[in-house]
Residue frames as qw, qx, qy, qz and C-alpha x, y, z in Angstrom:
[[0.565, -0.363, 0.419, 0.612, 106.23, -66.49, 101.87],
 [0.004, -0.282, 0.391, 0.876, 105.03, -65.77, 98.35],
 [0.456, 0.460, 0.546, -0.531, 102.08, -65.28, 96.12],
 [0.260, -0.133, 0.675, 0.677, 101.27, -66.21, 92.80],
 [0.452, 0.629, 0.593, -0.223, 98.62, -64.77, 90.04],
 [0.527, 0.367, 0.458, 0.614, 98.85, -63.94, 86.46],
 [0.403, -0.846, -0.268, -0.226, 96.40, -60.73, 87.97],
 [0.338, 0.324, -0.287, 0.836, 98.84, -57.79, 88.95],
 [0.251, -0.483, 0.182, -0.819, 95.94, -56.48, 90.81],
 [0.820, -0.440, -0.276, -0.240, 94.83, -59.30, 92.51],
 [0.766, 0.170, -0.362, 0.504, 98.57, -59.58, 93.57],
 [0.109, 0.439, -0.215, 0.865, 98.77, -56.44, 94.72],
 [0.657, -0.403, -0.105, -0.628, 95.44, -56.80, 96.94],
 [0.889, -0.312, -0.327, -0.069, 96.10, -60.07, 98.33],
 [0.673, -0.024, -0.430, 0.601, 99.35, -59.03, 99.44],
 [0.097, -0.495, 0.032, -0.863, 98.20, -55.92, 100.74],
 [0.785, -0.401, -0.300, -0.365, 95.79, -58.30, 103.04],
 [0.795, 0.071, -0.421, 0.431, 99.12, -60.59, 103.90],
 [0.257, 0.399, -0.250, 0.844, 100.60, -56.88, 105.19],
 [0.402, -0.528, -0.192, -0.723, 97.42, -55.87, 107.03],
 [0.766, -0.490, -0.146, -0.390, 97.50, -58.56, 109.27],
 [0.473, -0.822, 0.317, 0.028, 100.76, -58.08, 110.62],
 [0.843, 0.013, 0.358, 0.403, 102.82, -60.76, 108.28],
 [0.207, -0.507, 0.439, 0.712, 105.87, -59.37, 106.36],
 [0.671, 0.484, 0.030, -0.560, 104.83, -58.77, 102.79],
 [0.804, -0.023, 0.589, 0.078, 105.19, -61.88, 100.80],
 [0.182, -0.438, 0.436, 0.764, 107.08, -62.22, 97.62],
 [0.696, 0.444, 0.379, -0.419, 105.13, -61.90, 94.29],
 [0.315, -0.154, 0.764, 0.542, 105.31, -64.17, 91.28],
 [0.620, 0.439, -0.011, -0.651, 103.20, -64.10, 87.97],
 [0.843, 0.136, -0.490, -0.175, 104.36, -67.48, 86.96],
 [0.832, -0.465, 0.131, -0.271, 104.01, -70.25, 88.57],
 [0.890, 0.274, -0.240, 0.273, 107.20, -71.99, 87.16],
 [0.252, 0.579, -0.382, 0.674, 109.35, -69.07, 88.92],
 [0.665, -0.497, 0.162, -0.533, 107.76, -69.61, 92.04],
 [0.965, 0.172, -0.196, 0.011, 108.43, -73.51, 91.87],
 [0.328, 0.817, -0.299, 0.367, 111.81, -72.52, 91.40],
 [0.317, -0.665, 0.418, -0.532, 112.07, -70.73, 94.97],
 [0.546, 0.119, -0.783, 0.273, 113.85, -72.78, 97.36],
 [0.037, 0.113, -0.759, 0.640, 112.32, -71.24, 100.03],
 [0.753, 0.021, -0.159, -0.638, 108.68, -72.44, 99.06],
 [0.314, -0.156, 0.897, -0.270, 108.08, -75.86, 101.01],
 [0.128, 0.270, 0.950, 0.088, 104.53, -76.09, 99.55],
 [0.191, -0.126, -0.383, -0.895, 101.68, -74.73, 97.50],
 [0.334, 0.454, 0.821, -0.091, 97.91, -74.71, 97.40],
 [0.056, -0.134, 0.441, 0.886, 96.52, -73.95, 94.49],
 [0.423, 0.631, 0.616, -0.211, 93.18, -72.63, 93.21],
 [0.172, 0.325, -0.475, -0.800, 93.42, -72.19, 89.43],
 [0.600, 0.337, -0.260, -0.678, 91.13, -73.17, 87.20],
 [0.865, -0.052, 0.394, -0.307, 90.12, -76.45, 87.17],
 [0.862, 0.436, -0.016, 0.259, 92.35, -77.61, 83.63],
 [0.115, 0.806, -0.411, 0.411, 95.17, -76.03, 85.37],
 [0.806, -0.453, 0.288, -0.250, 94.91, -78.26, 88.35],
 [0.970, -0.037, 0.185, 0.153, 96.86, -81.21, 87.12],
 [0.786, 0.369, -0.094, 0.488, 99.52, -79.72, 85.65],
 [0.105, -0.837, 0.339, -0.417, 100.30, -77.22, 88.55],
 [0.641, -0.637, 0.419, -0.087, 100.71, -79.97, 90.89],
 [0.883, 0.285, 0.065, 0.367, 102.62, -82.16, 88.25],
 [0.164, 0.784, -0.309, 0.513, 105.17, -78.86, 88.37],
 [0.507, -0.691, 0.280, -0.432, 104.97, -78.57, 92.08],
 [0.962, -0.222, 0.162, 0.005, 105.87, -82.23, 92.74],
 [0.722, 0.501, -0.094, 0.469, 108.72, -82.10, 90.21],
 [0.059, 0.556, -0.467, 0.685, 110.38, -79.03, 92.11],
 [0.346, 0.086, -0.707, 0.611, 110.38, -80.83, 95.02],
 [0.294, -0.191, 0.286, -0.892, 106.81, -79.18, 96.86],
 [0.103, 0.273, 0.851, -0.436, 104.47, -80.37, 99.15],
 [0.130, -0.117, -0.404, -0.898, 100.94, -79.46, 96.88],
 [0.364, 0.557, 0.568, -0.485, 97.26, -78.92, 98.47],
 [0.211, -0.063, -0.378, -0.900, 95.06, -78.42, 95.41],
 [0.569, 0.213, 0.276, -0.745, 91.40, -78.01, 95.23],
 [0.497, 0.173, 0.836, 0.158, 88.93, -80.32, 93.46],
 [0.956, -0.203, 0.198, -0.077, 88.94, -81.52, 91.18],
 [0.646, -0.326, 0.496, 0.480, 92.70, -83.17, 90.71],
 [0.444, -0.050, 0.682, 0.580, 92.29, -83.49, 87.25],
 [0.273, 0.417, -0.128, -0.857, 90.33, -82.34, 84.26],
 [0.872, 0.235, -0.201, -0.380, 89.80, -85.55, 82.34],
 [0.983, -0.127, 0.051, 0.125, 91.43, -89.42, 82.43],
 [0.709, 0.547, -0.148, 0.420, 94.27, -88.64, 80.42],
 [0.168, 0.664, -0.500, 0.530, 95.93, -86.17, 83.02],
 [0.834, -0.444, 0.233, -0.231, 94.74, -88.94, 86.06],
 [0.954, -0.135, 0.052, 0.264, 97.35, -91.02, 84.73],
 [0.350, 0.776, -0.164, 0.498, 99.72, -88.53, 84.53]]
């Protein structure tokens, strides 16, 4: 449904992949808050940077999304209890 990456060209590539293999092209965000947003996003998975990790799915949860992320959850204690 939609793709997100600060990386215009990586956007541009990955959906270009999405197209290739026969799926409609997917919509593209450069933040991740606008994405969120989207009502018709059910659920993320995210591979950012590891200190990015905890506060994408802290977002994600908030708007309402189902959130695969990658290890590891967190970055240090402080965002574990978050």
């Amino acid at each position: 449904v939609a793709l997100c990456d600060v990386n215009q060209a990586a956007l541009e590539k990955n959906n270009a992949t999405v197209v290739r293999k026969g799926n409609p092209k997917a919509k593209e965000y450069r933040d991740m808050r606008e994405l969120f947003a989207d009502k018709n996003v059910d659920a993320i998975s995210t591979a950012t940077p590891n200190h990015w990790h905890a506060l994408t799915t802290i977002w994600a949860c908030q708007a309402g999304k189902d959130v695969y992320c990658e290890k590891p959850a967190t970055h240090n204690i402080y965002e574990c209890d978050r």
